[in-house]
C-alpha positions as CSV (number, residue, x, y, z in Angstrom):
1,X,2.7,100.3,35.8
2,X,6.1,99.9,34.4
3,X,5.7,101.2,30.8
4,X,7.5,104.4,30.4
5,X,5.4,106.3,28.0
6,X,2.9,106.8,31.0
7,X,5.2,108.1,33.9
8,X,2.8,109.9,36.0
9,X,-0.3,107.6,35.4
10,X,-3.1,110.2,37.6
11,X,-1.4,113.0,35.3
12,X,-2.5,111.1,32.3
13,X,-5.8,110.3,33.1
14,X,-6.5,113.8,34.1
15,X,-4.9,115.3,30.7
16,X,-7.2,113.4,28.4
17,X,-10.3,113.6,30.5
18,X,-9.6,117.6,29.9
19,X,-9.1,116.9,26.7
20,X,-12.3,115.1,25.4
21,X,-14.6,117.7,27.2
22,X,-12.5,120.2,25.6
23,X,-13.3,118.2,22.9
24,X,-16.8,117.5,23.2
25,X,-17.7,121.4,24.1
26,X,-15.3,123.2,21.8
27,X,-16.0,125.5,18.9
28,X,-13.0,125.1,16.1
29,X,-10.8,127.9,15.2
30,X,-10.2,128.6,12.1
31,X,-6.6,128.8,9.9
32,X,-7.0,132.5,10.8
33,X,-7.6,132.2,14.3
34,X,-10.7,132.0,16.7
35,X,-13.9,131.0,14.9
36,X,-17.4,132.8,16.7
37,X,-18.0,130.0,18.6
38,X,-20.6,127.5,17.2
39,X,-23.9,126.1,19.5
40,X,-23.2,122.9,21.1
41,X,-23.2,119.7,18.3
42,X,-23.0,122.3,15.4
43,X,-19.8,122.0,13.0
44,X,-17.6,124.3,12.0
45,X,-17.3,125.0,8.2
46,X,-14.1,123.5,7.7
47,X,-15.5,120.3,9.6
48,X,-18.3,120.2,7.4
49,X,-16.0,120.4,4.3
50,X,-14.4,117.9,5.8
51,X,-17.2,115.7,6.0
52,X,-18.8,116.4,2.7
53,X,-15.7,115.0,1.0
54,X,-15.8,111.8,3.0
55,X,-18.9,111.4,1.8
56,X,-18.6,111.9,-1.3
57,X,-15.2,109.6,-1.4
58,X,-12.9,112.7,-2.9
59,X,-9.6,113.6,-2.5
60,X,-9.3,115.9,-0.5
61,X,-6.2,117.4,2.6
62,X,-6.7,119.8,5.6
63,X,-5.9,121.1,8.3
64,X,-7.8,122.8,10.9
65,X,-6.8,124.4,14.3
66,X,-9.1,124.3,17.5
67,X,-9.4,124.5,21.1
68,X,-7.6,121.4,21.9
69,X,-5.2,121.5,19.0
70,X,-3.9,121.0,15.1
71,X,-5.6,117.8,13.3
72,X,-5.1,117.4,9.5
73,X,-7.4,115.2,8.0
74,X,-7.0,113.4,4.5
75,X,-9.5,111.9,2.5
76,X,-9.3,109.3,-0.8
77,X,-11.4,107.7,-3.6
78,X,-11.0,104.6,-1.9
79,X,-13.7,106.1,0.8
80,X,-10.3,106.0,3.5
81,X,-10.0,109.3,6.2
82,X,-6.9,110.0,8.1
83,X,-6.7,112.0,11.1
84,X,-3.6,113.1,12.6
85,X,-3.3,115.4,15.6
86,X,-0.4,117.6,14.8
87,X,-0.3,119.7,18.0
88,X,-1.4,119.9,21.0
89,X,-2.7,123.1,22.5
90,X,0.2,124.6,24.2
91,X,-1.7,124.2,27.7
92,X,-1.7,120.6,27.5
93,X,0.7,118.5,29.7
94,X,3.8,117.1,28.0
95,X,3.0,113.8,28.8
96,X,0.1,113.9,26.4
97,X,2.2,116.0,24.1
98,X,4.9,113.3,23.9
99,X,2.1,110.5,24.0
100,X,-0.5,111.8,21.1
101,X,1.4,114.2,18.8
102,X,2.5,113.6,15.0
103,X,0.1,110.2,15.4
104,X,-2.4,109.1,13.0
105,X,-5.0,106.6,12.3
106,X,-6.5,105.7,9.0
107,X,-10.7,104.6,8.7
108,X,-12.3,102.8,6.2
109,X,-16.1,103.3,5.4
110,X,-18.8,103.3,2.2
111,X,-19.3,105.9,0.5
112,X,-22.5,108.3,2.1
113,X,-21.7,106.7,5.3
114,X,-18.9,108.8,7.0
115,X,-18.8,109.2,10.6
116,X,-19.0,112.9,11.4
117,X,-17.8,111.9,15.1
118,X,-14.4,111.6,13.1
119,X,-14.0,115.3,12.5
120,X,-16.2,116.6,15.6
121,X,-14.7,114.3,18.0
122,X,-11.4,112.5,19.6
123,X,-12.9,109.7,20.3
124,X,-16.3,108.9,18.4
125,X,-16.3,106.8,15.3
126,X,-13.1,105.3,15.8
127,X,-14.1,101.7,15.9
128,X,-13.4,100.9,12.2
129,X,-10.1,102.5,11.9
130,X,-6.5,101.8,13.0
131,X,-3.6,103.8,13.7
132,X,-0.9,104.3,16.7
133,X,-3.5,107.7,17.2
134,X,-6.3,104.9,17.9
135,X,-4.1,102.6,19.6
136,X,-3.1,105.4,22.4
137,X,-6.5,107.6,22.6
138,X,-8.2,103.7,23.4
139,X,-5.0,103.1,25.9
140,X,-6.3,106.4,27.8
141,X,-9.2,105.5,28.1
142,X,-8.8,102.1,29.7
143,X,-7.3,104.0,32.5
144,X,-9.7,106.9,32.8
């Protein structure tokens, strides 16, 4: 592979199969550091403030802190959600640093039918959205 975004392909591949059962097995954190972890599939109350404005198609900005990083997540009227992973946690390699960080992608859905996967999840729900944070999470996973 000659594209030098991905210099260390293994590395890669490694790094975001860390990070999506990090993901999928995480409790968040809140703004004011570690959250009592929640049972396995519960959300967080931030995430599920998150979500309840998605729903309900209202305009609405945050961002929430958890084991695998910093996301901030916007919602509009207009029933769109964007997620953007801020930061990395510090123990992550650089290559995934460099790769994912400061990227976003926006979704589209109707109103009462938001994804929760979108909040809870790296990878879940992303099929109706579009974003360089899309384009490289569905890159990673080609090669995992």
């Amino acid at each position: 592979m000659n594209d030098k975004r991905f210099p260390n392909p293994g590395l890669l591949c490694a790094g975001i199969l860390c990070v999506l059962v990090i993901l999928t097995v995480a409790a968040g954190c809140t703004a004011n550091g570690p959250a009592t972890p929640a049972p396995q599939g519960a959300v967080t109350l931030e995430q599920a403030a998150v979500i309840a404005a998605a729903n309900n198609c209202t305009d609405s900005g945050v961002t929430i802190t958890d084991a695998v990083g910093t996301f901030r997540y916007t919602t509009t009227t207009n029933c769109s959600f964007t997620k953007t992973l801020v930061q990395l946690n510090a123990s992550e390699m650089q290559e995934m640093k460099t790769l994912l960080e400061g990227k976003n992608m926006t979704c589209w859905y109707t109103k009462g039918n938001f994804d929760p996967r979108l909040v809870t999840s790296l990878v879940g729900g992303i099929e109706y959205c579009s974003g360089d944070l899309k384009d490289d999470i569905t890159r990673l996973m080609l090669f995992t």
